[in-house]
C-alpha positions in Angstrom: -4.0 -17.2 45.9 -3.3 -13.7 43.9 -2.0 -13.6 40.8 0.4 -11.6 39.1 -1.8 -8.9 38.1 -3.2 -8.6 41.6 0.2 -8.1 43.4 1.0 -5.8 40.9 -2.4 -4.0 41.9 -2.3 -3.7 45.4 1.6 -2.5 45.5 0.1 0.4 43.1 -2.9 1.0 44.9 -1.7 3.6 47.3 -0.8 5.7 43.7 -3.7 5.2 41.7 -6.0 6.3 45.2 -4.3 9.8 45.2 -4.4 9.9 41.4 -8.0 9.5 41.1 -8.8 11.8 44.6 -9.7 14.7 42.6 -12.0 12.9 39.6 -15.2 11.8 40.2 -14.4 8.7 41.8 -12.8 11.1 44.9 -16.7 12.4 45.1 -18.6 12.5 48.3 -22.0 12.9 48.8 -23.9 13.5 51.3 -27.5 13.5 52.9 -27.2 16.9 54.7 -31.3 17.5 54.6 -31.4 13.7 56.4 -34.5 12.3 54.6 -35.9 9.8 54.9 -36.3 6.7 53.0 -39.7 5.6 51.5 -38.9 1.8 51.5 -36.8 0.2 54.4 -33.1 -1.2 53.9 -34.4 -3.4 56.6 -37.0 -5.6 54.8 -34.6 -6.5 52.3 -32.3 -9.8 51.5 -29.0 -10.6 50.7 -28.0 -13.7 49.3 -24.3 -14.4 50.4 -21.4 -15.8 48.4 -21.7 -19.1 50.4 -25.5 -19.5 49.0 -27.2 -18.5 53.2 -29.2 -15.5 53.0 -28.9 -12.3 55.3 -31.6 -10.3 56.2 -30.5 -6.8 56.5 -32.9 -6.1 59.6 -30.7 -7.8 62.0 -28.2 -4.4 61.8 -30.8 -2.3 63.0 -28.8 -0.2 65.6 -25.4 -0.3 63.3 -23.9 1.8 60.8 -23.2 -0.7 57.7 -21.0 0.3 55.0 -22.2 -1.3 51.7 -19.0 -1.7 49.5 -19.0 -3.0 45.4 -15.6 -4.9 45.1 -14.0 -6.3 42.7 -10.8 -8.8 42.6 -8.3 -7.5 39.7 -9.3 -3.3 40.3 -6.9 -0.8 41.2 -8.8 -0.3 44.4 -8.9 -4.1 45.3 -5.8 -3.2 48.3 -9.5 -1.2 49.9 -10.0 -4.8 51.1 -7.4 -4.9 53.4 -8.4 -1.1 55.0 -12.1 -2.4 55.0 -10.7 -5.2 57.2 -8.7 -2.9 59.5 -12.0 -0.9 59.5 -14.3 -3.5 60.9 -12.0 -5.3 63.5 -11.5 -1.4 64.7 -15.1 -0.4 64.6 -16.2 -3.8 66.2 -20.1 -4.0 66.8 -21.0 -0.7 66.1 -20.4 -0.6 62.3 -21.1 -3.6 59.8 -19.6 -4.4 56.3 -21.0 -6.4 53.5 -18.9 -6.7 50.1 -21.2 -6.7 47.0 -18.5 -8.4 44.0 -19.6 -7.4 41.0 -18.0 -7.3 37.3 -19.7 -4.4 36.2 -16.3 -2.1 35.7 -13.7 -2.6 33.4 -14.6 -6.9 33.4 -12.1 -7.0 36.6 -14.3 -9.4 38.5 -14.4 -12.5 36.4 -14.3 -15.3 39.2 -16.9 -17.4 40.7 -18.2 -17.1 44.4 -16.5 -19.7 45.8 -13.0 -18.3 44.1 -13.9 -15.0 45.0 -14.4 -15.8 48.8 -11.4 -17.6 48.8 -9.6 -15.1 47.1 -10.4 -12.5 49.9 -9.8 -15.0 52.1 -6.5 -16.0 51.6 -5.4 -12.4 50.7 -7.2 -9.8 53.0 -8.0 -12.0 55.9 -11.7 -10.9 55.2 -14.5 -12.0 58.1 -16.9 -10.0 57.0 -19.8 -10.8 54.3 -19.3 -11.3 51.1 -22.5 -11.1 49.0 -23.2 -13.4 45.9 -21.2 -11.7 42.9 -24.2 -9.8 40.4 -25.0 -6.1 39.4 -24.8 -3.2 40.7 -25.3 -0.7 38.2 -28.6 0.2 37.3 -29.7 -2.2 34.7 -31.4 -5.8 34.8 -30.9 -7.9 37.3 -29.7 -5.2 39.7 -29.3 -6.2 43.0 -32.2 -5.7 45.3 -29.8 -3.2 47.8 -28.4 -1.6 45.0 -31.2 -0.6 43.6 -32.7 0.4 46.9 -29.4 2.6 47.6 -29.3 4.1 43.9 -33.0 4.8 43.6 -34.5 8.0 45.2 -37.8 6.7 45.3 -37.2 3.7 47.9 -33.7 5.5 49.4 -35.5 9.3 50.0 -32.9 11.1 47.9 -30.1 9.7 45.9 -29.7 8.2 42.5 -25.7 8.0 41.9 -24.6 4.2 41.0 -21.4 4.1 42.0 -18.6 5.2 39.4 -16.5 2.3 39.6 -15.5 -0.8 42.1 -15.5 0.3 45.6 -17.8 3.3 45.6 -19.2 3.0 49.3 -22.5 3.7 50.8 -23.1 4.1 54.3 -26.2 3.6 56.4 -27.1 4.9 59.9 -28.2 2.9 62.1 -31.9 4.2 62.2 -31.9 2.9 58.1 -31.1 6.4 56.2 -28.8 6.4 53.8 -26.5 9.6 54.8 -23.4 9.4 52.5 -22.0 8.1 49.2 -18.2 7.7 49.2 -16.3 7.6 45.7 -14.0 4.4 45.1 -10.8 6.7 45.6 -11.7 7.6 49.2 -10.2 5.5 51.6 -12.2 3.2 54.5 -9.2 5.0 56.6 -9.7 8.6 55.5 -11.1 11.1 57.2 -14.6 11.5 55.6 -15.3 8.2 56.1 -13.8 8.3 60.0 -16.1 11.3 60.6 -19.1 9.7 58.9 -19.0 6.7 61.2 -18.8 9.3 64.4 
């Protein structure tokens, strides 16, 4: 199922993470006053890859790691460590993949291809949203806009610098930490984050 290109990518990964670890995309950031948000995570929708919907209220109680992916990025091989990550973490932490072709054009493929895709070559069991934006512009999706807006989030308005920048909820609903595409679902920030 990968192509050229995306073998290539994933054997390079490992390289292109430590490379990037001290640009922007190695930021972290971080909800240190923990304030609230004005608007709830919770009464908001996601419409899955597979065209059901998901109502984010049902992980009340979980951390949930909110990830934009992409299938042909130098950080596509994060799939495979977000994997590891929730058949470690188990119940207490959720994942949901938000595709998006907003960086660099390197998600061109449709839903279905796209599910297959991290099917076939992360073994992925957790969500995959329907592909669509995440940067702030038009059509920006609902939770993207929620986490990149300070008015409905309580206090941050980074988009995310490039495919798999990660956000991470609590599991009362705040929003307490951005993670930079170059950080790792196995390093320690992110280890630490999720307690």
């Amino acid at each position: 199922m990968s192509t050229i290109k995306q073998k290539i990518l994933k054997r390079l990964y490992p390289l292109i993470r430590k490379a990037a670890k001290n640009t922007r995309n190695g930021a972290v950031i971080s909800n240190d006053q923990h304030i609230a948000p004005t608007t709830s995570l919770y009464d908001l929708e996601v419409l899955l890859s597979g065209g059901e919907t998901l109502d984010m209220g049902t992980f009340k109680g979980k951390k949930i790691l909110l990830v934009n992916s992409a299938s042909d990025c130098g950080y596509t091989g994060q799939y495979e460590e977000l994997q590891g990550l929730y058949e470690t973490a188990g119940e207490k932490v959720a994942i949901i993949a938000f595709p998006a072709n907003d960086f660099g054009m390197q998600e061109r493929k449709d839903d279905a291809s796209i599910q297959a895709f991290c099917q076939a070559s992360y073994g992925i069991s957790f969500p995959i949203a329907k592909k669509g934006v995440v940067r702030k512009k038009a059509k920006q999706q609902p939770v993207y806009r929620w986490l990149t807006d300070k008015s409905q989030n309580g206090w941050n308005n980074h988009a995310p610098d490039w495919n798999f920048g990660k956000y991470l909820i609590n599991e009362e609903g705040l929003l307490t930490h951005y993670f930079g595409p170059s950080i790792s679902p196995m390093e320690e920030e992110i280890r630490l984050a999720l307690g």
